[in-house]
N, C-alpha and C positions, 0 to 999 in steps of 0.2 A: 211657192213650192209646197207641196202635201205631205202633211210629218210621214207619211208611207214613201217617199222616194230618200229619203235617210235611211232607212232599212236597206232598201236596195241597193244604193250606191256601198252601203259596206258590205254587203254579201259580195258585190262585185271585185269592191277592193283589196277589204281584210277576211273575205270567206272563211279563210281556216285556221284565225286567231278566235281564241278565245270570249266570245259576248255578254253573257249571263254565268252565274254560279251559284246552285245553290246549296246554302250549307246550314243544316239543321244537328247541331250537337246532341241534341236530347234525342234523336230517333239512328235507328239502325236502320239498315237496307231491309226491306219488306217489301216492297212494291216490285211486279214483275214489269220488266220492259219491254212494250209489245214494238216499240218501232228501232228499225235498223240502225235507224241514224241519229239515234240518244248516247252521245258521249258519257261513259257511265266510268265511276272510279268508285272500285266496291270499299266499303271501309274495311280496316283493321280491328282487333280489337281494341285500341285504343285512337280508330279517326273516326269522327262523325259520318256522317248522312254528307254527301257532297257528290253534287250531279254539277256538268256543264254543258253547254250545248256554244257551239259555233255560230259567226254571222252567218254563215251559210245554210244552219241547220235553222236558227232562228226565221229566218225569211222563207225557208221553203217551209216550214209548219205553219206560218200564218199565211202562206197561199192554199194550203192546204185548205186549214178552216175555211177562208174566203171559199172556196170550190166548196165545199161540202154545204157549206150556208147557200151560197147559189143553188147550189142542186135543191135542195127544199123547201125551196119558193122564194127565199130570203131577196127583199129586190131593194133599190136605191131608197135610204132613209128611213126601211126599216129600224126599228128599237131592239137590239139588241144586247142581254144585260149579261155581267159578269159577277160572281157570289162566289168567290175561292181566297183561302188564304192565300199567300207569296208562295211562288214555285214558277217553276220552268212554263210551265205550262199558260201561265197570268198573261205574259207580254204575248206570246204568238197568238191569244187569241183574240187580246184587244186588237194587236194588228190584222189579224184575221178580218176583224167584223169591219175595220175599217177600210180595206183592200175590198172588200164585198160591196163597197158605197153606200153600208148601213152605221148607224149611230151608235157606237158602245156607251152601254150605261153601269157604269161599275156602281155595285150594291156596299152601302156599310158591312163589315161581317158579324155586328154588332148588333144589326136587325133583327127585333122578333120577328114571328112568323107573321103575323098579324102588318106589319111594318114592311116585310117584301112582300104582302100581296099587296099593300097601298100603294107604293112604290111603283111597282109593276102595271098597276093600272092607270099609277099619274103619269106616267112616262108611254103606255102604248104599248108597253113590249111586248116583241113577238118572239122570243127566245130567251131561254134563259140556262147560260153556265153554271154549273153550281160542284162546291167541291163536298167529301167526305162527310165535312165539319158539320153541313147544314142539312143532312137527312130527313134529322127531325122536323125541324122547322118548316122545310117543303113538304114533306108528306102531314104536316099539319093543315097544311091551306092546299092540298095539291090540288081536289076538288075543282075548288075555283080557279086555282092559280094555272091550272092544265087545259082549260076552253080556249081554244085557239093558240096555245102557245106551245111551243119546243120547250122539253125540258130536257138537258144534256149531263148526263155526269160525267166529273172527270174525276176518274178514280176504279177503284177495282169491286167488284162484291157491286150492280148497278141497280139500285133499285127497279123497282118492278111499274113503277110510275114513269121510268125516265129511259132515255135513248145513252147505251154508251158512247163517249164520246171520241177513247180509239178507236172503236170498231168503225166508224162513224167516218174519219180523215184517214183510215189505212191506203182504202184506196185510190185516192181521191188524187186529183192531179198536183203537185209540188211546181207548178208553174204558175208564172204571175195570170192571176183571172184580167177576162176583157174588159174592165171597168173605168174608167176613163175618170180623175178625182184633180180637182180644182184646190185651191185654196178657202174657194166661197163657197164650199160643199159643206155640209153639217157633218160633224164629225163624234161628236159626246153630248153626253146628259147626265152631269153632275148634280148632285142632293145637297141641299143647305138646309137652313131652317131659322123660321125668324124668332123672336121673342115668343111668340105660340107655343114651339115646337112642331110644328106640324113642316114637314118637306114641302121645299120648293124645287121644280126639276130646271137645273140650268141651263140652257141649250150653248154651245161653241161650233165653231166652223173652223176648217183645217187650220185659216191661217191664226186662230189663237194656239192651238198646241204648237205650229212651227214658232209661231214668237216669243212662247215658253221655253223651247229648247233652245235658240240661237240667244238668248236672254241670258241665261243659267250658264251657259257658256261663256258667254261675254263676263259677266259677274264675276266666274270663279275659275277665268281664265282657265279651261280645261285641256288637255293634249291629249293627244293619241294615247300618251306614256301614261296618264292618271289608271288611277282604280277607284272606285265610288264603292264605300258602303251601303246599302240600302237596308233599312231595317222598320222604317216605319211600313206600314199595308198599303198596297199598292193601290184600292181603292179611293185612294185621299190624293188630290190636286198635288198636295205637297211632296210624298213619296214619285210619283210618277213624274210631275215637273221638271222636280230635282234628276231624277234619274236621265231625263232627255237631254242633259247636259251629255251624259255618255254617249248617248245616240250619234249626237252631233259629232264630237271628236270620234267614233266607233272605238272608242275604251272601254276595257273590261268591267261590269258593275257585279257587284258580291247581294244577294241576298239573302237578308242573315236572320233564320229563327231563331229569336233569342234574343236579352233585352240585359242581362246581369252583367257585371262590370267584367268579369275572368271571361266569358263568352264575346261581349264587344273587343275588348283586348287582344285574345286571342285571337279572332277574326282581320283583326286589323294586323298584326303579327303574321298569321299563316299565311294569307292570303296578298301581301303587301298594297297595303290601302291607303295612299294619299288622299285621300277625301272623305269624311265621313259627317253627316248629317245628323246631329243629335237632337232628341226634344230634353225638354228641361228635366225630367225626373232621371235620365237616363242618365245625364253629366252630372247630377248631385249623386245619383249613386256610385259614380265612380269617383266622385271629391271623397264622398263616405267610405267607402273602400280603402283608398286611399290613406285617409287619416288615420284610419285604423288600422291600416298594418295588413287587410285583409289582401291586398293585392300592391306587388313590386314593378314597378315599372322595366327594372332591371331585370326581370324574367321576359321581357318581350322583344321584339324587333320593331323600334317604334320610330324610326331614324326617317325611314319614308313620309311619315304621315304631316303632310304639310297644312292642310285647311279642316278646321270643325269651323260648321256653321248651324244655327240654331234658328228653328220660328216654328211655328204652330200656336204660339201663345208668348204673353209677356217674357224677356227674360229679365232677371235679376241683374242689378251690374255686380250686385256680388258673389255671386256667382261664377262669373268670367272673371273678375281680379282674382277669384280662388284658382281657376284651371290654368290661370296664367303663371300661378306660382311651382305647378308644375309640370305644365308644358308653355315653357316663355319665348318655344320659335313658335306656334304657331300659329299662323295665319286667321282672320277668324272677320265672321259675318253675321247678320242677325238680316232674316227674310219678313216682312211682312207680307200680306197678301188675303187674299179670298176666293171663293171659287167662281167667284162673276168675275174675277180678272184673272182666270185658268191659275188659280194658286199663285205661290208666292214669289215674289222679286217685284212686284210695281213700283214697292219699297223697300230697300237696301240699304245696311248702315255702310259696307263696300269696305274690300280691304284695304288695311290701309286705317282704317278711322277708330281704332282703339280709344284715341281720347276722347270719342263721343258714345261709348256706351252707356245704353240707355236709352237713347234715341233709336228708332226705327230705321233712320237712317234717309237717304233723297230718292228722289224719282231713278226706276231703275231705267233700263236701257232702256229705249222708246218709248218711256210712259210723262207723263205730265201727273202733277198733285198743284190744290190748291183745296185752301180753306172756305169755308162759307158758312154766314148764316144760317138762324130759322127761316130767313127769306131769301135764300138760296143770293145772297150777294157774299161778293167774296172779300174776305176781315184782313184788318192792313197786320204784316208779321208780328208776333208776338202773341197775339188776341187767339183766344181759343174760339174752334168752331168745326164742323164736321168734314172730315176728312174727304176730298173727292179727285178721283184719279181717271187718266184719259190716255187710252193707249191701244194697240192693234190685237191685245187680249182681253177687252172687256166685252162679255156675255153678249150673244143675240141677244136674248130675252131669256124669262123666267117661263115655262112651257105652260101652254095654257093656262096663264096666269098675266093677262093686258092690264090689268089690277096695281101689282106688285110692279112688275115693268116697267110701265109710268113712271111708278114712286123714286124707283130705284136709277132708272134714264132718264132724265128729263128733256132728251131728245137733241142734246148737243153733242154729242159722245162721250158727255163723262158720266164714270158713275159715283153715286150716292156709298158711300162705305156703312153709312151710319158709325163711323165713330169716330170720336171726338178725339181733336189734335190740336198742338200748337207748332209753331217753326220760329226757329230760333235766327238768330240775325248773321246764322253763318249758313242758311239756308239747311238746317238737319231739321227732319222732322218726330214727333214725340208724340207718343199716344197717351189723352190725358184719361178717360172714360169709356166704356162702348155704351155709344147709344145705343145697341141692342140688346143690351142687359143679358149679356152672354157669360155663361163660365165656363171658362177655359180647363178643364182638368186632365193634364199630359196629354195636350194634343188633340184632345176630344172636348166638343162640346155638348155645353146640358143647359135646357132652356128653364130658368127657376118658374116660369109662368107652369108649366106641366107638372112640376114639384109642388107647387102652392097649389096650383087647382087639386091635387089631390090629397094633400095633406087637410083640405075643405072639407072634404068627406067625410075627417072624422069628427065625432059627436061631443067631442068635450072641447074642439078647438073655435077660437071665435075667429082670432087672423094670424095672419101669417104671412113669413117674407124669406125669400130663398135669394144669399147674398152667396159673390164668391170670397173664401177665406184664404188669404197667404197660406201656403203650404211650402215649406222648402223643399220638397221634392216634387211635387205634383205641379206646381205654380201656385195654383186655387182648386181649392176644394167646399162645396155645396155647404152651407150650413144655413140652419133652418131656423129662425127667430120665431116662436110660437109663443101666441098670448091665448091664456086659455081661455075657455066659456066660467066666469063668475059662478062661484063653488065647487067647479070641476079641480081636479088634480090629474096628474099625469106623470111619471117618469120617462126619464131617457130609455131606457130597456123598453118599455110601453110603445115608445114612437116608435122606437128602431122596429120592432115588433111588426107594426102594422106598414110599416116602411117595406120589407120586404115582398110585399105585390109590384113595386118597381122594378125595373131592372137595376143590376147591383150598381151599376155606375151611376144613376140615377138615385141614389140613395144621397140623402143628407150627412154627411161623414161627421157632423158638427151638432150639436143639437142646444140652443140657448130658448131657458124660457125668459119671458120675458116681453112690455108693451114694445107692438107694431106703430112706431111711428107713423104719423100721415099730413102731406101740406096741406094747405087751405083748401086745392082743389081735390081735396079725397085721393089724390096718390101719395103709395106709400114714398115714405122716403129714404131711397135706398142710398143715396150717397149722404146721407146721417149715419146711417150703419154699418156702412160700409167704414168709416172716419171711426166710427164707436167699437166693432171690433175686428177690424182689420188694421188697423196702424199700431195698436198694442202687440199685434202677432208679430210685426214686420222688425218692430225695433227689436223684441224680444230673439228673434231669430238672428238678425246682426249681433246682437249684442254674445251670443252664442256660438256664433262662426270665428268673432272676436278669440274667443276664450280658447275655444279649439286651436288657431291658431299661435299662440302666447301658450 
């Protein structure tokens, strides 16, 4: 069954309950409404930005799209790409392009400009959504980025390079298009990126997003009656997965601009939100809030809220024994996952398993895990070895890329994680290392090889190693171990200095000088440094949370 016949069946059933919400605290009403059938709740002056739209408004706007994409030219397995923050507008069109029997490729919005024409070119695309936010950036590359390709705004004021994208579906027909969609139809083209940094374009087929959303639901046991916070970007495996839990049950989901503790709170409060999916910096700032007196739990309506579940990166177990102290009904989960296995839940700590935090948790619904060797044989429990999982949502392939593929398939149906686990003798599994030398910072990754290649550049540096560092609220954050060139000098202000031709997430937050270890084989030795200064941070941080709490 095609994740588009979920949309359906709830315009049919729950048409004129509530689907989507969106609620943005920091903005007023500005935006004119050009279609009829936009559910609109003007604010006061004292209630935010907050739109909703119906199953039934939901399904006829992304037939819409689909028609309007057919009407010009848009045919089966075209690449069509989406570049918008979170809004109403996000889901109808991902369903749009997928109702059309073309491939949605949602863009990071994190992307330079330089990075969506790559993008765009590694994936084919022949259309491209783009919101407000990204003017600049498309009209930087629009030159190239406009040779054969649709470029659609959605938003008001339309540039002069691009087609609007009201004007665009006003007319267009709100009936389902004639497109006949399988399970074994291509359906997305997801961005990863290995140790390089350079994107890999993921290719999926309907039946990984349906076994993502009947997964998520199985998981976190979802009903009609739930509500889902959504607040991470909907371009990520994670946000959207998560969210297809709603689909399935057709419950209400909140998407929420806005990241501070009084704003999640609040949201969860106004809106009555039993579910809400955190990354780690988001629940340490609300532990910190907390501590401090900055926000009362007794100001909210928080009696509903029965499951936070957390993944995008490592969580701390202490962490969760702090939120347990004060919220100790609820429910709680830790996702792991990747975008070659349509995001997360392959692995699930599952509720219920509080005394295994820490652990990543067992095979979720329909998936299989097992360990394995350098030689790809698989290690008896206990023994550490790379993570690999086998289920109805791992990736066709890496797109024109038979290369990586290979590496990553090795043509049995599982795939390769690259990273490093172990499983304990109650069958919970534990992530010990990534072997893609990945940092994890809130959610987002940064590949230290694109760090170090250019920290290369400069003239006083000999080598260098870009590790992740323990951050209590971030997870890990980039720090840059630099040995200088023999008689050079340097300061921290000096790096930081020439650090800023990166992008700002991509900066070293850390700056240690000091010798670049290396093993016998000429690699550095990151898990030395990692051990040298990351385990100092970690105790120093418990030892701190210690104190806070005494």
């Amino acid at each position: 069954m095609p994740i588009t016949d979920f949309l359906e069946r709830n315009a049919e059933h729950y048409g004129d309950e509530v689907a989507l919400v969106e609620l943005n605290p920091g903005m007023r009403e500005t935006r004119r409404i050009t279609w009829k059938d936009y559910a609109l709740i003007q604010p006061t002056d004292d209630r935010p930005y907050r739109h909703e739209i119906t199953w039934s408004v939901f399904d006829e706007k992304a037939n819409r799209v689909a028609n309007m994409l057919i009407s010009r030219g848009v045919e089966r397995n075209d690449k069509v790409a989406i570049l918008m923050m979170n809004c109403l507008e996000w889901l109808p069109v991902y369903f749009g392009i997928l109702k059309a029997g073309a491939i949605a490729v949602p863009f990071n919005f994190r992307y330079s400009a330089e990075e969506i024409l790559y993008c765009a070119e590694l994936a084919d695309v022949d259309v491209l959504f783009f919101g407000p936010q990204f003017i600049g950036r498309i009209e930087a590359v629009e030159e190239k980025l406009s040779r054969g390709r649709l470029l659609i705004y959605v938003g008001e004021n339309t540039p002069t390079f691009a087609d609007n994208y009201h004007e665009l579906v006003a007319d267009c027909s709100s009936r389902k298009p004639d497109v006949h969609i399988t399970d074994d139809d291509l359906a997305a083209i997801y961005f990863s990126s290995g140790t390089t940094g350079f994107p890999k374009a993921i290719l999926h087929k309907h039946r990984s997003l349906t076994q993502s959303a009947e997964m998520e639901q199985q998981h976190h046991l979802q009903t009609h009656d739930d509500v889902f916070l959504c607040i991470p970007p909907l371009y990520h495996t994670g946000a959207k997965m998560h969210w297809f839990g709603s689909l399935i049950s057709g419950s209400r989901a909140v998407l929420l601009r806005g990241t501070d503790p009084k704003t999640i709170l609040s949201a969860v409060s106004d809106e009555k939100c039993t579910i809400v999916w955190l990354l780690v910096p988001w629940a340490q700032d609300i532990l910190d809030a907390l501590d401090a007196g900055d926000v009362r739990l007794e100001d909210y309506h928080l009696s509903q809220w029965r499951l936070m579940h957390i993944g995008a990166q490592p969580v701390p177990p202490a962490l969760i024994r702090h939120w347990k102290d004060y919220f100790p009904n609820h429910q709680y989960d830790t996702n792991y996952g990747l975008s070659e296995s349509t995001g997360p839940g392959c692995v699930h700590l599952g509720i219920g398993n509080d005394h295994k935090v820490g652990a990543i948790g067992i095979p979720g619904y329909r998936w299989e895990c097992k360990i394995v060797d350098d030689n790809y044989h698989e290690v008896e429990q206990g023994r550490e070895g790379e993570l690999c999982v086998k289920g109805p949502g791992v990736m066709e392939c890496y797109y024109k890329n038979p290369e990586a593929t290979k590496e990553a398939l090795p043509g049995d149906g599982w795939l390769r994680t690259g990273d490093v686990a172990v499983q304990d003798e109650d069958g919970f599994y534990y992530l010990v290392d990534r072997k893609k030398d990945v940092i994890v910072m809130g959610g987002e990754n940064i590949y230290p090889v694109e760090i170090e290649d250019f920290l290369h550049t400069n003239p006083k540096i000999n080598d260098v190693a870009v590790i992740g560092l323990p951050d209590k609220r971030l997870g890990e954050i980039p720090g840059a171990i630099i040995q200088l060139k023999k008689g050079m000098t340097a300061t921290e202000d000096e790096i930081n200095d020439f650090c800023t031709a990166l992008a700002r997430y991509k900066r070293p937050r850390k700056i240690i000088f000091a010798d670049v270890p290396r093993n016998p084989t000429g690699k550095i030795d990151k898990p030395l440094l990692r051990k040298r200064y990351g385990a100092e941070k970690l105790v120093a941080q418990e030892i701190s949370l210690k104190k806070k709490k005494s």
